[in-house]
C-alpha positions as CSV (number, residue, x, y, z in Angstrom):
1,X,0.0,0.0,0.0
2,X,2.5,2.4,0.8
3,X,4.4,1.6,-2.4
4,X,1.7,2.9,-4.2
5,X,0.9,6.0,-2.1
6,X,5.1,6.5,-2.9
7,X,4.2,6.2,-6.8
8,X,1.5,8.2,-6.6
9,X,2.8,11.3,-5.1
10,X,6.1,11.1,-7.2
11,X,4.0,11.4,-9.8
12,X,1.6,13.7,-8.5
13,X,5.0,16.0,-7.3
14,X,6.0,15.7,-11.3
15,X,2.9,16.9,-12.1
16,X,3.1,19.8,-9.6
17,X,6.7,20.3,-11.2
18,X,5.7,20.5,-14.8
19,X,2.4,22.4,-14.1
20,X,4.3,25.0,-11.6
21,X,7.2,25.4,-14.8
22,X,10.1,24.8,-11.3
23,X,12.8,22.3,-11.1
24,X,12.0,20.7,-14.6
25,X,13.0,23.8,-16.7
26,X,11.4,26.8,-15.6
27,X,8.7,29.1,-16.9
28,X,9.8,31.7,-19.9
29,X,10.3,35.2,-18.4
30,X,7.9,37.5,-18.4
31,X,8.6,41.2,-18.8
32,X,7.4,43.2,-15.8
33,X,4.4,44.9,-16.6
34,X,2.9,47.5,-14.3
35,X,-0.7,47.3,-13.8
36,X,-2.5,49.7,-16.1
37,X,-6.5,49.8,-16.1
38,X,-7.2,53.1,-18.4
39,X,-5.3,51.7,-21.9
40,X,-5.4,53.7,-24.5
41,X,-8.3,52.5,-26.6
42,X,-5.8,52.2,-30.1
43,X,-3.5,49.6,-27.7
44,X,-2.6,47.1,-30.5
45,X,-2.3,43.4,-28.8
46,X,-3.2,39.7,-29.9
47,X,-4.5,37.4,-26.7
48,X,-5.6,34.2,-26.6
49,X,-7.8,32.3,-24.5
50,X,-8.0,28.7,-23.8
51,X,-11.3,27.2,-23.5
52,X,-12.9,23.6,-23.2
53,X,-13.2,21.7,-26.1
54,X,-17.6,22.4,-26.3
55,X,-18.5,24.6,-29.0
56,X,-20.7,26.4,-26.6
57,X,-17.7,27.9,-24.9
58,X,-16.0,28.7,-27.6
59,X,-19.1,30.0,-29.2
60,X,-19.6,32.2,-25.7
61,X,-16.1,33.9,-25.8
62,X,-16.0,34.8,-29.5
63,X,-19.3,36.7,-28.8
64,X,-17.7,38.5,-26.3
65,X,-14.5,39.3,-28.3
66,X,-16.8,41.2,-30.8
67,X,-18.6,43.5,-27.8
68,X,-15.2,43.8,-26.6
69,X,-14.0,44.8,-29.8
70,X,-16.3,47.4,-30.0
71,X,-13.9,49.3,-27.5
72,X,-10.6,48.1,-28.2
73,X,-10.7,47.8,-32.1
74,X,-7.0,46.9,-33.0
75,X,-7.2,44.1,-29.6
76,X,-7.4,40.3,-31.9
77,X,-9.3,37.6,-29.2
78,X,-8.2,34.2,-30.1
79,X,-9.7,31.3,-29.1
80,X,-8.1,28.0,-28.6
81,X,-10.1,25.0,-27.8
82,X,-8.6,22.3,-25.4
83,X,-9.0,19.4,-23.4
84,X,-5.9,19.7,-21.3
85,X,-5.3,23.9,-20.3
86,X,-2.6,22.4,-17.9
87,X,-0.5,20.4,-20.8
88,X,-1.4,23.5,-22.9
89,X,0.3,25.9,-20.9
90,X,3.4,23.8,-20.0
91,X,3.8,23.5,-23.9
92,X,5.2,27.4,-24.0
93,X,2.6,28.3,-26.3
94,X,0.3,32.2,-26.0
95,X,-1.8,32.1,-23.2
96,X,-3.5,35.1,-21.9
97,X,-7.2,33.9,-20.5
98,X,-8.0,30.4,-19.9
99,X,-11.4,29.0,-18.5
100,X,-11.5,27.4,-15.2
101,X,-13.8,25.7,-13.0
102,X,-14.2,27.1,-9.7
103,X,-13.6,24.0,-7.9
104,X,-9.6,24.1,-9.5
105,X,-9.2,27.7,-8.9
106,X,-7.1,27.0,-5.1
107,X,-4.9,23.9,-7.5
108,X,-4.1,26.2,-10.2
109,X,-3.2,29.5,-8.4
110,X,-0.7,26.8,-6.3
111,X,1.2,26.2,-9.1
112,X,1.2,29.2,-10.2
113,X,-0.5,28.9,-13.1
114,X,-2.6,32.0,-12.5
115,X,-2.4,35.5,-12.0
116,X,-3.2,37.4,-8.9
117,X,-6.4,39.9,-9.6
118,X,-6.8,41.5,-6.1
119,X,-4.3,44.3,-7.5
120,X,-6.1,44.9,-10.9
121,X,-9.9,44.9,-9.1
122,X,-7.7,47.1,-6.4
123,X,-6.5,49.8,-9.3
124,X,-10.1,50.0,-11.3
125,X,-12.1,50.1,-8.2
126,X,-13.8,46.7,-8.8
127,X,-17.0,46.8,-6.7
128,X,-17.2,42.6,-5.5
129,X,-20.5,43.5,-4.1
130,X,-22.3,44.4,-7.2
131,X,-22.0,40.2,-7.7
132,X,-23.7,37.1,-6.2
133,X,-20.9,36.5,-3.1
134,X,-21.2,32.7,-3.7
135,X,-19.9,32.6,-7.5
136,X,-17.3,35.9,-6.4
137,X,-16.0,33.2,-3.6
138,X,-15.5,30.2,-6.1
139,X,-13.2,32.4,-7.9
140,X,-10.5,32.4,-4.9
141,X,-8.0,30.8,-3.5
142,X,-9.6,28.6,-0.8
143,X,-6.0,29.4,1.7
144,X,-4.7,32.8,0.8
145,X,-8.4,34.6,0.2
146,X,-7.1,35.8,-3.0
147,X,-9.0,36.2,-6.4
148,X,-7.7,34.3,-9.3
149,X,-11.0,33.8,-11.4
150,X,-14.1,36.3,-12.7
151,X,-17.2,34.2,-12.6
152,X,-18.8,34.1,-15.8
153,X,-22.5,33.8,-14.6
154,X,-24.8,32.5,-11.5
155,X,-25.1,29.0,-11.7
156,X,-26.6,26.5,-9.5
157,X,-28.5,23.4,-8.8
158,X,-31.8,23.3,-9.9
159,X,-35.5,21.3,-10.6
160,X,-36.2,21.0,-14.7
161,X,-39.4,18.7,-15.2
162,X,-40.8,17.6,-18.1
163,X,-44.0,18.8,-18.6
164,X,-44.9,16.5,-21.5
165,X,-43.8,13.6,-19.3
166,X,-45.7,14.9,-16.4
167,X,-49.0,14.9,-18.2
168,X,-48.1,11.7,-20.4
169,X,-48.0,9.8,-16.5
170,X,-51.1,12.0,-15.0
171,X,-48.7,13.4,-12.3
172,X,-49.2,17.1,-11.2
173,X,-46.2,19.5,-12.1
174,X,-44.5,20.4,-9.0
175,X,-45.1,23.9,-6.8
176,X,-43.6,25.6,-4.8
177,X,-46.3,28.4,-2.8
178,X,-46.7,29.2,0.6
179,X,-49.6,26.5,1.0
180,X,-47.6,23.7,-0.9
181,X,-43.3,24.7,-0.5
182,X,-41.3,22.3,-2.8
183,X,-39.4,21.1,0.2
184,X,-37.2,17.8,0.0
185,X,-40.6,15.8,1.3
186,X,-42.7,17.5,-1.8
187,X,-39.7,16.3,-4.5
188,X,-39.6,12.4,-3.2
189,X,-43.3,12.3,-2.7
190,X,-43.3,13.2,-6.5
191,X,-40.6,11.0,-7.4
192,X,-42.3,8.1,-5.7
193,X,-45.4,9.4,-8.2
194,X,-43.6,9.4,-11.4
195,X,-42.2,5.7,-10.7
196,X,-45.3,4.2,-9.4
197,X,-47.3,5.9,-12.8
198,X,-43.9,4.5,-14.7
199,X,-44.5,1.2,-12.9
200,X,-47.8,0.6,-14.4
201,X,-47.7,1.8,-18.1
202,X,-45.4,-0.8,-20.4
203,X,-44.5,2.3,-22.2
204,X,-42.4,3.8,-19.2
205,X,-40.0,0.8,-17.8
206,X,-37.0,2.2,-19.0
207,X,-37.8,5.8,-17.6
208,X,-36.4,7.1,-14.3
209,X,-38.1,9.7,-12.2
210,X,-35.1,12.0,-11.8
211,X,-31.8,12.7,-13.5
212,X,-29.2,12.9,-10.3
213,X,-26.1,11.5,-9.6
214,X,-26.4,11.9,-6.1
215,X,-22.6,11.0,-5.6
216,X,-21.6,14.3,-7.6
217,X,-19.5,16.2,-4.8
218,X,-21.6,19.8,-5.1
219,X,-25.2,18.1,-5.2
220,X,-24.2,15.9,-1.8
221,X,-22.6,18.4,-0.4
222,X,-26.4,20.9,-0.8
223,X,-27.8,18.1,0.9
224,X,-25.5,17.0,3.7
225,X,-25.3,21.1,4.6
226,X,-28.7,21.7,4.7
227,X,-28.2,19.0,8.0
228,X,-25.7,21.4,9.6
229,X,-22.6,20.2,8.4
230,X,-19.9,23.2,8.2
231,X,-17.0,21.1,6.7
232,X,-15.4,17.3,7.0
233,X,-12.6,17.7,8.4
234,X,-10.4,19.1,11.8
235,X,-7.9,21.5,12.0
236,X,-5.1,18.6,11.6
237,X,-7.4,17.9,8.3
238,X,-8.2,14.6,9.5
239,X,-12.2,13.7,9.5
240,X,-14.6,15.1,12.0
241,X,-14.8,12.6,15.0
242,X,-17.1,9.8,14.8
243,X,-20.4,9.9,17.3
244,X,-19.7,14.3,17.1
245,X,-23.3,15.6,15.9
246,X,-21.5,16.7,13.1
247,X,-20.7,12.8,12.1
248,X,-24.3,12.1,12.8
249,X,-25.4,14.8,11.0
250,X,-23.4,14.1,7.8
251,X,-24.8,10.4,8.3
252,X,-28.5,12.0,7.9
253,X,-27.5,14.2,5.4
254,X,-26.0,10.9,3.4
255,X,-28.9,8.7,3.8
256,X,-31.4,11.1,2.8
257,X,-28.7,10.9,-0.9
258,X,-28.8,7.1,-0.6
259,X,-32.4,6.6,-0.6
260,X,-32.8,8.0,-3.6
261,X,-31.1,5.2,-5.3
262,X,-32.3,2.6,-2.7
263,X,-35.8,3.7,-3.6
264,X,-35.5,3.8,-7.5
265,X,-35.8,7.7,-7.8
266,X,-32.9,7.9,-9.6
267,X,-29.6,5.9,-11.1
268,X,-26.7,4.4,-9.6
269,X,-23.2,5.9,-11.1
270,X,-22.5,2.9,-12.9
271,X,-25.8,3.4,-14.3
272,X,-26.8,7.0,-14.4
273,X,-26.5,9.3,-17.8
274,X,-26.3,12.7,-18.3
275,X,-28.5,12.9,-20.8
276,X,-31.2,10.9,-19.8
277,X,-33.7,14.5,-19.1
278,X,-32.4,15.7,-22.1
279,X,-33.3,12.3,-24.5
280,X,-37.1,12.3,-22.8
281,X,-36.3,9.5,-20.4
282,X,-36.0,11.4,-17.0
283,X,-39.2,13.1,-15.6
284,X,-37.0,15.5,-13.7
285,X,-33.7,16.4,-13.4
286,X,-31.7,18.2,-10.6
287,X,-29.0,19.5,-12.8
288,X,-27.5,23.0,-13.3
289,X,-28.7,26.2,-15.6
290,X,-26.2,26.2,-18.4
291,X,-27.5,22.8,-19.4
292,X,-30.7,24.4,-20.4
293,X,-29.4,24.8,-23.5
294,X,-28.8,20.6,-24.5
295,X,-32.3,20.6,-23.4
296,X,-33.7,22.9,-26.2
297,X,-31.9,20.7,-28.5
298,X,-33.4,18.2,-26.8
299,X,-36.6,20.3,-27.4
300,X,-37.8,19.4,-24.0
301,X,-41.0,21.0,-23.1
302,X,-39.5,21.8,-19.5
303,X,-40.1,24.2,-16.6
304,X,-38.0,25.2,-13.8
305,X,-38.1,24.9,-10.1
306,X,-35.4,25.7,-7.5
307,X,-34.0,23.0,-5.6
308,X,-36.3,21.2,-3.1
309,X,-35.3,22.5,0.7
310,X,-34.0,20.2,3.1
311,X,-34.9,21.0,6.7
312,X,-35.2,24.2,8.7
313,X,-31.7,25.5,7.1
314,X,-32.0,24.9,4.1
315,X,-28.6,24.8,1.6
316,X,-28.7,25.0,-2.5
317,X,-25.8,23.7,-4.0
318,X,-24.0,26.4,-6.2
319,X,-21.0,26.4,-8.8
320,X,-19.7,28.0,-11.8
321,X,-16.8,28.8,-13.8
322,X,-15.1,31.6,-15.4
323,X,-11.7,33.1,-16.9
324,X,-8.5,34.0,-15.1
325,X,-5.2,35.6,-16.7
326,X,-2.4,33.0,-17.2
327,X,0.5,33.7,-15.2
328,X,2.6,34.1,-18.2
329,X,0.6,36.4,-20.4
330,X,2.6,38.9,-21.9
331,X,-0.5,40.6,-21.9
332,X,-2.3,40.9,-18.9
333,X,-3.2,44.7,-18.7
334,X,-5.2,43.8,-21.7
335,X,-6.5,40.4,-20.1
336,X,-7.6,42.3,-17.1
337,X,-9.7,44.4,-19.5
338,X,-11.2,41.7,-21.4
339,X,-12.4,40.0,-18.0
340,X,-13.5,43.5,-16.6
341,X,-15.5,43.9,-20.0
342,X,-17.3,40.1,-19.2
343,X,-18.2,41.7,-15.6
344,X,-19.8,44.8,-17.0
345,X,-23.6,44.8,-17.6
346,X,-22.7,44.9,-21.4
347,X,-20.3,41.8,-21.4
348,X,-23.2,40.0,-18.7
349,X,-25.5,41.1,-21.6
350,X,-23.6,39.3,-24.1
351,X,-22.8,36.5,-22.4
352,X,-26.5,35.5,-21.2
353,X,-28.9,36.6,-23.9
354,X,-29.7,33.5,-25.7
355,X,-27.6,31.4,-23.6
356,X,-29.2,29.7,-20.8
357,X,-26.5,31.2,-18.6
358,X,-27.7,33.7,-15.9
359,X,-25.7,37.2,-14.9
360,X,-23.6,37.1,-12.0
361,X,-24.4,40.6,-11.8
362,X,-27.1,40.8,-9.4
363,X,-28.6,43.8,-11.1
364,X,-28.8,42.8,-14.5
365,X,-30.4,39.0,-13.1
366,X,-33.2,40.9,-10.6
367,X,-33.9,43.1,-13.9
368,X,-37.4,41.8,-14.8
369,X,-36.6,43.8,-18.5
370,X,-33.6,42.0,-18.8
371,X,-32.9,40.0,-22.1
372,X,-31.8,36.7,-20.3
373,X,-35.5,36.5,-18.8
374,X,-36.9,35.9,-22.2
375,X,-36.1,32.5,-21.9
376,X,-37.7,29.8,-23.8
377,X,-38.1,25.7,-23.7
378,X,-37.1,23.3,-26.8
379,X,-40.3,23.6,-27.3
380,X,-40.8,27.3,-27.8
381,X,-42.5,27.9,-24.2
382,X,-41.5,30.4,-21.8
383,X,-40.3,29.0,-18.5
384,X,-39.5,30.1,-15.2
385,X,-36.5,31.9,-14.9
386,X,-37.5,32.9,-11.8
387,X,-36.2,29.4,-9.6
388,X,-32.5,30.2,-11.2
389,X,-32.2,33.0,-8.7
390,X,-35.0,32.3,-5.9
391,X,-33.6,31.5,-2.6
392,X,-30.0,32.5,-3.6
393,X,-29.1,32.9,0.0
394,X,-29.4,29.3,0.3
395,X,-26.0,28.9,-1.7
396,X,-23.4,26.7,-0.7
397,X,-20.3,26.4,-2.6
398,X,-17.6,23.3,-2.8
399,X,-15.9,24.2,0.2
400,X,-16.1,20.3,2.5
401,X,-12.5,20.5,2.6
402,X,-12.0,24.0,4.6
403,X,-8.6,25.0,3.7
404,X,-7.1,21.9,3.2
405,X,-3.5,22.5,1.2
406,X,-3.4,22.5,-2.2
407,X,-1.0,19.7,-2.8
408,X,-2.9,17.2,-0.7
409,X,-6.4,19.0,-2.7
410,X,-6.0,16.1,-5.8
411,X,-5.9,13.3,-3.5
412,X,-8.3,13.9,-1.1
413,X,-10.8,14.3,-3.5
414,X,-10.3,10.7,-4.9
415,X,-10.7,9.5,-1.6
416,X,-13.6,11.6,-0.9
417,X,-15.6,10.7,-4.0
418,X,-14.8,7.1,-3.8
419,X,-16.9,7.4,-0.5
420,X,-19.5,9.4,-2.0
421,X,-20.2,6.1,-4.3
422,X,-19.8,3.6,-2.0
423,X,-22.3,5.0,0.5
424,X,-24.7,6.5,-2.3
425,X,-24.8,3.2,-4.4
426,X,-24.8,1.3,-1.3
427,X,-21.9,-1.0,-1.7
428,X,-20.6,0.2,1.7
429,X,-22.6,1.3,5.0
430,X,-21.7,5.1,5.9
431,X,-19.7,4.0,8.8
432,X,-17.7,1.3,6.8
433,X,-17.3,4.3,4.0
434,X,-15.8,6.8,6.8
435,X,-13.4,4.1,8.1
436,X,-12.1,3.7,4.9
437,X,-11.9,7.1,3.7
438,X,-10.4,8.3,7.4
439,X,-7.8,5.7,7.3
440,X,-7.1,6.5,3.6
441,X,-6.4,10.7,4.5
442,X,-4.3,9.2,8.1
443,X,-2.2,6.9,5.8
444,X,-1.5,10.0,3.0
445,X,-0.7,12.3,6.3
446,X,2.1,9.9,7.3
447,X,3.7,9.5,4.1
448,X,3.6,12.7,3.3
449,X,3.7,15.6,6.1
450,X,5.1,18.1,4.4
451,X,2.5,18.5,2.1
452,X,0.7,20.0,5.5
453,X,2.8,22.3,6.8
């Protein structure tokens, strides 16, 4: 066992060592550039940004190159579709933006991958608090508190249904009033609805009642909160104690996922599909807002509702991603420009109309005129947009870990999501799952301490 612990952080320490551009050749050197937020609107520059390998972000940026064009006419916006930003950037090659998922913001910034932005929001008198808090958070450092990443848009977990399904199986759509909230009892009394209707009509076998993997970190982690967990682990980052009301609660909160696939409600992960909501096949699906968009190809006759609450504390699990500046742009006056343009109401503008995405700028999203508002179904109906923004003080972002170091980050979250399946598809009990995933982190600790101090 400890042979392969051995392998696996001499691996993981190349990794770090490639990534980080120390020790196996260095990064290229960067001509200091003094921070400069009022450029002179003629500034002549060419900057490339790295995006996933979708068409929809590349798609997304490109639109926002021509608005930001608009002000900086001899600026060329280049976008570079990857699979691997990390090998990408190692390679030498232009890098001036790249997209990143909030959960990798703390990894990347620790091997120095990304730039600093506290100084550029410092210089053009950013204003954080025009933003939703929760998606401003994702974009920092979980240790230093610093910001690395601009969040692109509010995104979070919530309720599509089918309509067309819902009537197909006789079942009302859900609600959520003062007289009937869509509380966590509400969403399984539904669920055990849609099967039991599934259950008798030939037509339905294959169907599920709701698209959720609930071992996906972010969607356990809503639930498990909403029981009044704060975080898993101590200050020594070993797990909370066993018997604590903290481990009970955590227990509860990990139940209440595993009954869902106990019950039939929804899919194992060996079994479970993404795209079961999106081919017709899932009555409901707890799923975030950018996916609206494989639903209207889909052309899924859907509505919105925000995710069921849980308990007299309700938590809704949030996430997003967004676009930091390289560490090694040659450019990054004119990076920090392009991001501030994506934060303005006229980048939000861009970057939501049409898109399924919803601003991050609190504003523009509680604007009942807004453009993003006008949001429509596969099948050409309007649908809630309300529910992507009720309750937004429920948010909860990926944060289990505290402020766990980053080089210990990839490896605890192996551990941590191989427990997530065992307990959620029931090949383990929670307690076995804990002792396993406890004695996994202890072992890691003692091979490797100075990844802790």
């Amino acid at each position: 066992m400890k042979g392969f612990w051995k392998c696996f952080a001499a691996l993981a320490l190349c990794a770090c060592c490639l990534i980080g551009g120390v020790a196996c050749g260095g990064t290229p050197e960067i001509p200091e550039q003094p921070i400069d937020v009022d450029l002179d609107p003629n500034i002549e520059a060419d900057i490339v940004v790295l995006v996933d390998v979708d068409n929809f972000g590349k798609t997304l940026v490109e639109s926002l190159a021509e608005g930001f064009r608009t002000h900086y006419s001899n600026v060329t916006v280049r976008v570079v579709q990857t699979s691997d930003a990390i090998s990408y950037i190692r390679s030498g090659d232009q890098v001036d933006l790249l997209h990143v998922i909030g959960e990798n913001v703390s990894f990347y910034a620790s091997q120095n991958l990304l730039e600093n932005l506290d100084p550029y929001m410092e210089a053009q008198n950013f204003d954080a608090s025009l933003y939703y808090p929760s998606m401003i958070d994702l974009g920092k450092d979980i240790v230093s508190g610093n910001q690395y990443m601009m969040p692109r848009d509010y995104s979070r977990i919530v309720c599509y249904y089918n309509r067309d399904l819902f009537d197909a199986l006789k079942v009302d759509y859900p609600v959520d009033t003062e007289e009937n909230p869509w509380t966590w009892e509400a969403f399984v009394q539904k669920c055990k609805d849609l099967k039991t209707a599934m259950a008798a009509d030939s037509r339905y076998t294959n169907y599920v009642p709701v698209q959720a993997s609930m071992s996906y970190d972010i969607l356990n982690w809503g639930i498990v909160r909403s029981y009044g967990v704060e975080g898993l682990l101590k200050e020594d980052f070993t797990l909370i104690d066993t018997g604590t009301p903290e481990y009970r609660s955590w227990q509860a909160g990990m139940e209440t996922a595993s009954l869902m696939i106990e019950n039939g409600y929804s899919l194992n992960s060996n079994r479970y599909s993404a795209t079961d909501f999106q081919t017709g096949t899932a009555a409901m699906a707890l799923t975030v807002a950018p996916n609206a968009a494989a639903f209207d190809q889909g052309q899924i006759n859907y509505d919105i509702i925000s995710f069921p609450a849980i308990g007299e504390d309700p938590k809704a699990p949030s996430g997003t991603s967004g676009y930091a500046i390289a560490q090694n742009s040659a450019n990054k006056n004119v990076a920090w420009a392009f991001l501030n343009y994506m934060m303005s109401e006229e980048g939000q503008n861009i970057m939501t109309d049409g898109t399924g995405l919803v601003p991050v700028l609190t504003s523009l999203a509680e604007d009942e005129d807004a453009a993003w508002r006008t949001m429509t179904n596969g099948a050409g109906n309007p649908v809630n947009a309300d529910a992507l923004l009720s309750y937004s003080e429920r948010d909860v972002i990926s944060d289990w870990f505290g402020d766990l170091p980053s080089l210990a980050q990839n490896a605890y979250k192996g551990f941590y999501n191989t427990f997530l399946k065992n307990v959620c598809d029931g090949n383990r009990s929670f307690a076995q799952a804990y002792t396993i995933l406890s004695d996994n982190i202890e072992e890691y600790q003692s091979m490797y301490p100075e990844y802790f101090n």
